[in-house]
N, C-alpha and C positions, 0 to 999 in steps of 0.2 A: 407463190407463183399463181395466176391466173388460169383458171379454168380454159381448157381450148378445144372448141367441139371441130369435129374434121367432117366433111360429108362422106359418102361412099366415096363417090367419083376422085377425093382428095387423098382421103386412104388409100385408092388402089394405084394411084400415083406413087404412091412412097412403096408400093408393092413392086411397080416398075422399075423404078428409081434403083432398089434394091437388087434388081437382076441385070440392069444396064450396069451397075457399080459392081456386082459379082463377073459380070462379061470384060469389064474393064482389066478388072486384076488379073484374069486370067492371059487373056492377051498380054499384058504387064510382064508377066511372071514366065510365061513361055518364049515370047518374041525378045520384047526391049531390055528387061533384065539379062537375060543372059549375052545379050549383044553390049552390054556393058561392060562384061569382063565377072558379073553376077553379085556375091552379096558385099567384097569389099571395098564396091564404089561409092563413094559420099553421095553420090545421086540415090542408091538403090535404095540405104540409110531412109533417105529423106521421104520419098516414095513407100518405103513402109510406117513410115512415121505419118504422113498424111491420110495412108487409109485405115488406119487403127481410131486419129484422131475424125473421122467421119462416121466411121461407127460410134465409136462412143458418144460423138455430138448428137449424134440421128436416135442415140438408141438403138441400133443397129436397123435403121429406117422402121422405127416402131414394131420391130418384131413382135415383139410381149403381147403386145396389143393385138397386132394378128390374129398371133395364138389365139388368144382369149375370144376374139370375135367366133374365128370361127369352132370354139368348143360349142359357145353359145346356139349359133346355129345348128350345131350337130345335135346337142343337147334339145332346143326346140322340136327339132325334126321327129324324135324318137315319140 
């Protein structure tokens, strides 16, 4: 796999990303899941099968990396 540098401004997009997609599921899981009839609808099924499969594609929108930046920083600071 190739190297792939992100700039801040890029990072902190997938930091947004990551809290628009945490906003989503919540809405999800409150409103439209249970207006379904809840978890034994083939919709609901699929709807959790889609945002399992975005985390795992995202890496969980590069959490790890996060992490790690900002240890770094903290770690600079001190």
């Amino acid at each position: 796999m190739d190297r792939v540098e992100l700039t801040r401004h890029e990072f902190d997009l997938f930091n947004h990303a990551r809290q628009d997609f945490n906003d989503l599921h919540v809405l999800l899981m409150e409103a439209v899941i249970p207006a379904l009839g809840g978890g034994g609808h083939p919709v609901v099924s699929e709807i959790h099968d889609l945002f399992e499969r975005v985390i795992l594609h995202t890496g969980n929108f590069l959490f790890k990396y996060s992490q790690q930046i900002g240890q770094a920083y903290r770690e600079r600071d001190l």
